[in-house]
N, C-alpha and C positions, 0 to 999 in steps of 0.2 A: 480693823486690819483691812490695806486695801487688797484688793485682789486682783492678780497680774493676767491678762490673757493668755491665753494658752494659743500658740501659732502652730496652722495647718496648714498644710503643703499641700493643694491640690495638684492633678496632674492636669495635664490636656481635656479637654470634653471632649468625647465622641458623639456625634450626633447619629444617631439609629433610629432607621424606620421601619415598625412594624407592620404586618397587615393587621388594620382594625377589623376588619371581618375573622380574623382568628381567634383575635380578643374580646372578641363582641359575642362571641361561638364562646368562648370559654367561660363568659361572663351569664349565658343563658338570655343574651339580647338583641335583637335586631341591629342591623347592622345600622342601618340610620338613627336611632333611639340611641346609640352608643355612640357615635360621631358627634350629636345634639348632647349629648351630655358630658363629653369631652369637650366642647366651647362652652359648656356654660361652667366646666369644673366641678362638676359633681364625679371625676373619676379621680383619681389621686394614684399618682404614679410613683413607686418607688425602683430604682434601678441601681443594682451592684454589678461591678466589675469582677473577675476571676480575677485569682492570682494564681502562678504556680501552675500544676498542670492545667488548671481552666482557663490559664490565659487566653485571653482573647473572645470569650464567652463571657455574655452581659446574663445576669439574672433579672427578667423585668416582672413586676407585681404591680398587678390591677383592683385597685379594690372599688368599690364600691356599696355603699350600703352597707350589708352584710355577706356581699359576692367576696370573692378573690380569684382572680386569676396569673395565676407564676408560669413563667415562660424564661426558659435557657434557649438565648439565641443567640449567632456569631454575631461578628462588625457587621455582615450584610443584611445582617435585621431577618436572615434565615431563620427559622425554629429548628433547635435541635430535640426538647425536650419540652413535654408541655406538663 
């Protein structure tokens, strides 16, 4: 049996900056040790959009290793919630 794709509708990317020194603090790391390992990709970043009343609030998650750091923050890459 073949198997048919399943089609996703993405919306727009928003491009969001956060401060790596917040994340780097949340992560329990130096702030250059965490920049040096953000180009080499040893952090992995996962980031959700709000829907409904969170619109407009990105959920962003840092992991690392056995670290995580989650952060609720607007479009302006503000932290609302850490």
């Amino acid at each position: 049996m073949a198997r048919k794709p399943i089609p996703v509708a993405l919306a727009d990317s928003a491009s969001i900056e956060i401060d790596g020194a917040v994340v780097a603090r949340a992560l329990g790391l130096e702030v250059a040790a965490f920049r040096q390992l953000m180009a080499d990709r040893k952090v992995t970043v996962l980031c959700e959009r709000g829907t409904g009343e969170d619109a407009g609030l990105y959920r962003a998650s840092f992991y690392y290793g056995d670290r995580k750091a989650r952060l609720v923050v607007g479009q302006d890459g503000r932290v609302v919630s850490a």
